[in-house]
KEZA-257446 format. One record per atom (N, C-alpha, C): residue number from 1; residue in one letter; atom name; y, x, z. Coordinates in Angstrom, 1 decimal, decimal comma. Layout:
BEGIN
fise / zake / mimi / y / x / z
NUM / A / CA / Y / X / Z
...
This chain:
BEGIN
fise / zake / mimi / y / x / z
1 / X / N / 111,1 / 135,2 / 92,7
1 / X / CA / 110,3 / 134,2 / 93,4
1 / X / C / 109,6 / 134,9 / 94,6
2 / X / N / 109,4 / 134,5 / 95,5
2 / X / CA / 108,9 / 134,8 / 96,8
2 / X / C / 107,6 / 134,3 / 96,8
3 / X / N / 106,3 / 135,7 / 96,8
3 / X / CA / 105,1 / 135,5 / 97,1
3 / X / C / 104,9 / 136,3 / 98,5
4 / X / N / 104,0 / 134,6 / 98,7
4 / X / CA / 103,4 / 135,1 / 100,9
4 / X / C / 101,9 / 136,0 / 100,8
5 / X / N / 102,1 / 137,4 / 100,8
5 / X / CA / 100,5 / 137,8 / 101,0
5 / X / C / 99,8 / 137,7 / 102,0
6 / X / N / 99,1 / 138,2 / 102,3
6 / X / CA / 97,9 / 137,6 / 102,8
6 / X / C / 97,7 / 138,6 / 104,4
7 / X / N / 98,9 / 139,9 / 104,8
7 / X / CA / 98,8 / 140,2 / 105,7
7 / X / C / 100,1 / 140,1 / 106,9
8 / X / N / 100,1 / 140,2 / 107,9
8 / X / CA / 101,1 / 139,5 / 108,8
8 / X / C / 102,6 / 140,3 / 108,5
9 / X / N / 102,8 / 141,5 / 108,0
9 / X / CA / 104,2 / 142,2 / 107,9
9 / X / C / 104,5 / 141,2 / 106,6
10 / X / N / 103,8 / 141,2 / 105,5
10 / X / CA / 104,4 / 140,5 / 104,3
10 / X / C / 104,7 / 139,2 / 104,4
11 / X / N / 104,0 / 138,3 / 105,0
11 / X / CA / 104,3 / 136,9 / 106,0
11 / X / C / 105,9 / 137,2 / 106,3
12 / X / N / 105,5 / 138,0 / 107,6
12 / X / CA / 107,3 / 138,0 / 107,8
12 / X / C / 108,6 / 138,4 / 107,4
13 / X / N / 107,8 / 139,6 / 106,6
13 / X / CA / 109,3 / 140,1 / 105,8
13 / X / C / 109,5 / 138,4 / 104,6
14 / X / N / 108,5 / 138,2 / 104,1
14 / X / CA / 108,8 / 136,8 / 103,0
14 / X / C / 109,6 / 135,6 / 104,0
15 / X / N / 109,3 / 135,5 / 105,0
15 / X / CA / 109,6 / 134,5 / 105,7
15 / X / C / 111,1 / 134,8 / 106,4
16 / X / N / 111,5 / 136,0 / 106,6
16 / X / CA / 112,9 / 136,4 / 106,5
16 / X / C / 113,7 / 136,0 / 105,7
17 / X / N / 113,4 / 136,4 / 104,6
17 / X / CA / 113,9 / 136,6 / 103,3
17 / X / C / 113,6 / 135,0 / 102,7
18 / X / N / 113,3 / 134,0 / 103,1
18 / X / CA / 113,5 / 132,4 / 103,0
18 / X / C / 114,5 / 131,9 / 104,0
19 / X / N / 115,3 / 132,8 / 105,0
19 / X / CA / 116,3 / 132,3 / 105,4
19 / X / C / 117,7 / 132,5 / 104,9
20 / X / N / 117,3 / 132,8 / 103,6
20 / X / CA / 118,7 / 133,1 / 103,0
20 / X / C / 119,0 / 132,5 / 101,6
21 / X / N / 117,7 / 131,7 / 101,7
21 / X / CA / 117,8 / 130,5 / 100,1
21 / X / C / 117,8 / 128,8 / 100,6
22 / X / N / 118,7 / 128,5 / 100,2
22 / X / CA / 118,9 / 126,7 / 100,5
22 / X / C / 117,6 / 125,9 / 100,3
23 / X / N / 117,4 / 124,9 / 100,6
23 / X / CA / 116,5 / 124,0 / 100,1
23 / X / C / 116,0 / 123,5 / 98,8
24 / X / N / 116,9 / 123,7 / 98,0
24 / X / CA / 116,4 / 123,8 / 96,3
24 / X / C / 115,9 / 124,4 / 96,3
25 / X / N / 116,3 / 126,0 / 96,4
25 / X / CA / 116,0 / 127,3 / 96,0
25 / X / C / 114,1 / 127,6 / 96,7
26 / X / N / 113,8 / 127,3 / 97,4
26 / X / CA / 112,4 / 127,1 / 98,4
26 / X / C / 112,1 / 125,9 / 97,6
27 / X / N / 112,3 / 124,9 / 97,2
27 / X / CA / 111,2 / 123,8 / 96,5
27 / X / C / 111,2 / 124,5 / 95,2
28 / X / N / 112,0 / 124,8 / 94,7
28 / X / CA / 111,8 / 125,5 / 93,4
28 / X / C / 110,9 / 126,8 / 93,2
29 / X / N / 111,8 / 127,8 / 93,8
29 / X / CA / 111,2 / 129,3 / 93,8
29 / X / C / 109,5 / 129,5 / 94,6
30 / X / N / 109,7 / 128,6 / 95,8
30 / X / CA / 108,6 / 128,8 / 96,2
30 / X / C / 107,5 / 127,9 / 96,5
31 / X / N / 107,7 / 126,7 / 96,0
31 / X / CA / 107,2 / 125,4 / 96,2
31 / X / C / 106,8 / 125,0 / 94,7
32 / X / N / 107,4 / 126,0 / 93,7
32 / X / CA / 107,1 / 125,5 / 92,1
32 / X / C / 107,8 / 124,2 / 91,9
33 / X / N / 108,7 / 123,6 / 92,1
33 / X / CA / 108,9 / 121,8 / 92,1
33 / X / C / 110,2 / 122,7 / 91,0
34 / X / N / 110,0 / 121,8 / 89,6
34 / X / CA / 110,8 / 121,4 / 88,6
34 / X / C / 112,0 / 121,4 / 88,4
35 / X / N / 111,7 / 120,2 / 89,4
35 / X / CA / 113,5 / 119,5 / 89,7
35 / X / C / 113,8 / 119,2 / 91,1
36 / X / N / 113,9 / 120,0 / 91,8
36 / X / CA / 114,2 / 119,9 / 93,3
36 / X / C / 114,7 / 118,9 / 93,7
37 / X / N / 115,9 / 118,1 / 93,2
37 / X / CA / 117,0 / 117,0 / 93,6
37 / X / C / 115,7 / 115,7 / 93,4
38 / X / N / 114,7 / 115,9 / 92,3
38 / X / CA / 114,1 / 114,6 / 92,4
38 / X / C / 112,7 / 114,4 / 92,7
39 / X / N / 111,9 / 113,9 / 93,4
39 / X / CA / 110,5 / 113,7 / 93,7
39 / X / C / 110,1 / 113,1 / 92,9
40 / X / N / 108,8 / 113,9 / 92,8
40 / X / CA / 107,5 / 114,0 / 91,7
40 / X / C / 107,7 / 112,5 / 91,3
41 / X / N / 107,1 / 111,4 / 92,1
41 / X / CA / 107,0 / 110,4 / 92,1
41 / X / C / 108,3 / 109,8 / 91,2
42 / X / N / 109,9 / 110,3 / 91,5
42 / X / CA / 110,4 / 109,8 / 91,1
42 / X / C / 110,8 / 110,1 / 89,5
43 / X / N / 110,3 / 111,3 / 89,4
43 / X / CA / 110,4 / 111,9 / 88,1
43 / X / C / 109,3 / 111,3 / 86,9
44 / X / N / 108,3 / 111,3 / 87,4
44 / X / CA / 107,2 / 109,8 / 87,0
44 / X / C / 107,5 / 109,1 / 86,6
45 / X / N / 108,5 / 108,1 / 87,4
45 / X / CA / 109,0 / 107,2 / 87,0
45 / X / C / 110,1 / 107,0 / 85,7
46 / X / N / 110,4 / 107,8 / 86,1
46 / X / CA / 111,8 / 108,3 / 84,8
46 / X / C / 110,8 / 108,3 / 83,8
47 / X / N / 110,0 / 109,2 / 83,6
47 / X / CA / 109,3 / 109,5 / 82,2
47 / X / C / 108,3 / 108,0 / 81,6
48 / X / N / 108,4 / 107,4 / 82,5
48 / X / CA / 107,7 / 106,3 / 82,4
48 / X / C / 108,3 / 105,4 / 81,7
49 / X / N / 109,7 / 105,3 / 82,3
49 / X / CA / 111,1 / 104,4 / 82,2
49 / X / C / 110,6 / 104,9 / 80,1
50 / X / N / 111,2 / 106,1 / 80,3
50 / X / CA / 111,9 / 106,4 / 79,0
50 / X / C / 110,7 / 106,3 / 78,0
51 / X / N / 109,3 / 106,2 / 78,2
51 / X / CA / 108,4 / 106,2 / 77,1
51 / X / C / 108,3 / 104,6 / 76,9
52 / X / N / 108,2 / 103,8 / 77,7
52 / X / CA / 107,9 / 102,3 / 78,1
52 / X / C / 109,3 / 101,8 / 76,8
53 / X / N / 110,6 / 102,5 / 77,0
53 / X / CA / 111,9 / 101,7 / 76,1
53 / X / C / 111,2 / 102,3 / 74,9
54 / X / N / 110,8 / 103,2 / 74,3
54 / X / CA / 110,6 / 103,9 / 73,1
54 / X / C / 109,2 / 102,9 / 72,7
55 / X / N / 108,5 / 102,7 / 73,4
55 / X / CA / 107,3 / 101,8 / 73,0
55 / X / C / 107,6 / 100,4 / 72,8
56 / X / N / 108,9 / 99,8 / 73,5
56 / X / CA / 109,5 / 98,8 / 73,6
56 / X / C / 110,5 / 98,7 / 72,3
57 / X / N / 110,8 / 99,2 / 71,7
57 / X / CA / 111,8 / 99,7 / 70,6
57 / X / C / 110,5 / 99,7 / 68,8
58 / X / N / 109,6 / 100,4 / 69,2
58 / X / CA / 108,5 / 100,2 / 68,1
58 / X / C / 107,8 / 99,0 / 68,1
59 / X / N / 107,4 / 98,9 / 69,5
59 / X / CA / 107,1 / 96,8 / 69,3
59 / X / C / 107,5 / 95,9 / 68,5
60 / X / N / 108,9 / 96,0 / 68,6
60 / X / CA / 110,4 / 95,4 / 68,3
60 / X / C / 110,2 / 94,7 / 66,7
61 / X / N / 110,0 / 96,5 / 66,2
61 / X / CA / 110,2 / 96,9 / 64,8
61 / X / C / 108,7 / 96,2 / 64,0
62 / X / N / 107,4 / 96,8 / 64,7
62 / X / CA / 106,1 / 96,4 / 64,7
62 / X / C / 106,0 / 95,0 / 63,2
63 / X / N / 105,4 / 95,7 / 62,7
63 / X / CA / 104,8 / 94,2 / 61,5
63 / X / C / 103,5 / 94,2 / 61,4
64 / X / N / 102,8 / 95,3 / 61,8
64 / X / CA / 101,3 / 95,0 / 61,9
64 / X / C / 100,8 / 95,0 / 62,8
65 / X / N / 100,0 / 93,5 / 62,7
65 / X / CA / 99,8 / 92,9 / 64,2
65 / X / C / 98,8 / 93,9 / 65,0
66 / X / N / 98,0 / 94,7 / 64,6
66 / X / CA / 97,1 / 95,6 / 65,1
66 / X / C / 97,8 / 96,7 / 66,3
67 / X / N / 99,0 / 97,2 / 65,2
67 / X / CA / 100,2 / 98,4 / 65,8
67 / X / C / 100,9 / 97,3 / 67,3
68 / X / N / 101,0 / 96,3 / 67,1
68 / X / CA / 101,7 / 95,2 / 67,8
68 / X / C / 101,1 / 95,4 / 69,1
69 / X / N / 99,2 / 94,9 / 68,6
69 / X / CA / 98,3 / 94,8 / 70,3
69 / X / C / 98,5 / 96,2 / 70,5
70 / X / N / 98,4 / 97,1 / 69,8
70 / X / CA / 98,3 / 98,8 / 70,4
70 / X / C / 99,6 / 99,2 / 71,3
71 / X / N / 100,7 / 98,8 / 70,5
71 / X / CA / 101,9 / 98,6 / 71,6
71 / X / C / 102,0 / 98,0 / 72,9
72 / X / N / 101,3 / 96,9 / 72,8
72 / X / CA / 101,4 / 96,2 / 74,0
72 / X / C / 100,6 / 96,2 / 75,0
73 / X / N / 99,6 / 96,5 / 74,7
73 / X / CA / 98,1 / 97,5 / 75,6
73 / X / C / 99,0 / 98,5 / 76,7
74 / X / N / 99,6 / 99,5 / 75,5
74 / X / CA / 100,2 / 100,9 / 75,8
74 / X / C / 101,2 / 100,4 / 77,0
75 / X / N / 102,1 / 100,0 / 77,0
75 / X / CA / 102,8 / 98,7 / 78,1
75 / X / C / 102,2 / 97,9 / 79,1
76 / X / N / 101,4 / 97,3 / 78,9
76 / X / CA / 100,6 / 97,2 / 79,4
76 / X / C / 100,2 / 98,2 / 81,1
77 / X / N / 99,4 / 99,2 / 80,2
77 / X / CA / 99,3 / 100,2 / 81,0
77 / X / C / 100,5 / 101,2 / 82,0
78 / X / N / 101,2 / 101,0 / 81,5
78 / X / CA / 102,5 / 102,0 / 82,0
78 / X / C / 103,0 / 100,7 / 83,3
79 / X / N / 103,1 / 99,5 / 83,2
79 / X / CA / 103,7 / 98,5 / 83,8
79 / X / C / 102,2 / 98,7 / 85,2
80 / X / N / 100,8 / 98,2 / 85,0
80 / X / CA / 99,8 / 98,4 / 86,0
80 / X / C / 100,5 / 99,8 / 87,1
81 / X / N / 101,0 / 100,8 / 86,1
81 / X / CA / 100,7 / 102,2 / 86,8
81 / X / C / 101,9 / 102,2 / 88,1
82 / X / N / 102,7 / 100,7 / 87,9
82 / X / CA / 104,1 / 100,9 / 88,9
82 / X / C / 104,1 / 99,6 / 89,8
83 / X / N / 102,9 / 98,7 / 89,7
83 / X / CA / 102,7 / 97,6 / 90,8
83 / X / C / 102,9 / 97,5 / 91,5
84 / X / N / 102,5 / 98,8 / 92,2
84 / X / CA / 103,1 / 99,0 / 93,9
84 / X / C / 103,9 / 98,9 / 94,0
85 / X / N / 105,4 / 99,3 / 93,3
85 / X / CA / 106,8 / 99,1 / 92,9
85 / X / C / 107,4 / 97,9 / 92,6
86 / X / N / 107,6 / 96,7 / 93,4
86 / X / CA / 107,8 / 95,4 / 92,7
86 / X / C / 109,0 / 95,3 / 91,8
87 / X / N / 110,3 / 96,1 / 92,4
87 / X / CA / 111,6 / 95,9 / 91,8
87 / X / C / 111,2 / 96,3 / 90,4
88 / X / N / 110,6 / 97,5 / 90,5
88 / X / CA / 110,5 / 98,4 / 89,0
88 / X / C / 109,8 / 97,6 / 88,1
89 / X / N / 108,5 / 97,3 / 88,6
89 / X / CA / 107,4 / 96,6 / 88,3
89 / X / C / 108,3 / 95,5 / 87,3
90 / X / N / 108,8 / 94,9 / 88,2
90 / X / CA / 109,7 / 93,0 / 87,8
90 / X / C / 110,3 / 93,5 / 87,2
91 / X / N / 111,3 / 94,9 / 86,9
91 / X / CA / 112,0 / 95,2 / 85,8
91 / X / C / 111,6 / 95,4 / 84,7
92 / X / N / 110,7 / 95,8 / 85,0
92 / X / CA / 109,7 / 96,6 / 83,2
92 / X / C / 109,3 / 95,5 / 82,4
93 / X / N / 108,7 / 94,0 / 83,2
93 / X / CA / 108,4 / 92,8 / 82,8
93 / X / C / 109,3 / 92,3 / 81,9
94 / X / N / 110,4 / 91,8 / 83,0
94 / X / CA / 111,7 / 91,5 / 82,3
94 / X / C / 112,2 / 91,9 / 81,0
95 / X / N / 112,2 / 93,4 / 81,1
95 / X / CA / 112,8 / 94,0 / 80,0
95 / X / C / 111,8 / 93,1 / 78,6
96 / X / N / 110,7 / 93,4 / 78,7
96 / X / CA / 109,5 / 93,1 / 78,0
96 / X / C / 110,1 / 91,5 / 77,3
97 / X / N / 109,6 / 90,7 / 78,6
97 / X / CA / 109,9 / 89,3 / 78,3
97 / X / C / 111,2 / 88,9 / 77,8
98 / X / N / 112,2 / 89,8 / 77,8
98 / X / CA / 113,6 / 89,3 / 76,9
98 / X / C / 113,6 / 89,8 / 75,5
99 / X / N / 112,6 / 90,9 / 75,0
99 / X / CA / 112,5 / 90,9 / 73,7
99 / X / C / 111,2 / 90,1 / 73,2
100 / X / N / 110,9 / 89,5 / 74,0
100 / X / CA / 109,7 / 88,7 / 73,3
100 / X / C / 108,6 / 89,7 / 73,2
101 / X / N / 108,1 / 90,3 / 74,1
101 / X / CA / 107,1 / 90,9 / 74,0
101 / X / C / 106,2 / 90,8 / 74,8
């Protein structure tokens, strides 16, 4: 990993030596980013996707009506967090509303 110190030779020897790593390699190594190929935002989304089916899956199963509202609260909340998103937004609904939930 490539650390920039704090005086002008190390600046440029580091800033050399980022001419010879691709754009992954710089969002990752030196930008700390995860998953280079995907934005934060979109990675968000994924994990949102995949907790929302898993919460949508125990709904499903759900017999006490208490675990039911707690489920659907929890959804609830995950669906607000993507408003600004209409496609996604209207998808997460949907999904929801065809299991009766």
């Amino acid at each position: 990993m490539y650390k920039i110190n704090s005086t002008a030779d190390n600046i440029l020897h580091a800033l050399r030596g980022l001419n010879r790593l691709g754009i992954e390699d710089i969002a990752e190594d030196v930008q700390g980013v995860d998953t280079p190929n995907m934005s934060t935002k979109r990675e968000e989304m994924f994990k949102a996707a995949e907790e929302y089916y898993k919460l949508l899956d125990s709904a499903e199963k759900a017999s006490n009506p208490e675990k039911l509202q707690e489920l659907k609260d929890k959804l609830d909340s995950i669906t607000e967090l993507y408003s600004d998103d209409v496609a996604y937004y209207a998808f997460m609904k949907q999904e929801r509303l065809t299991r009766g939930l």
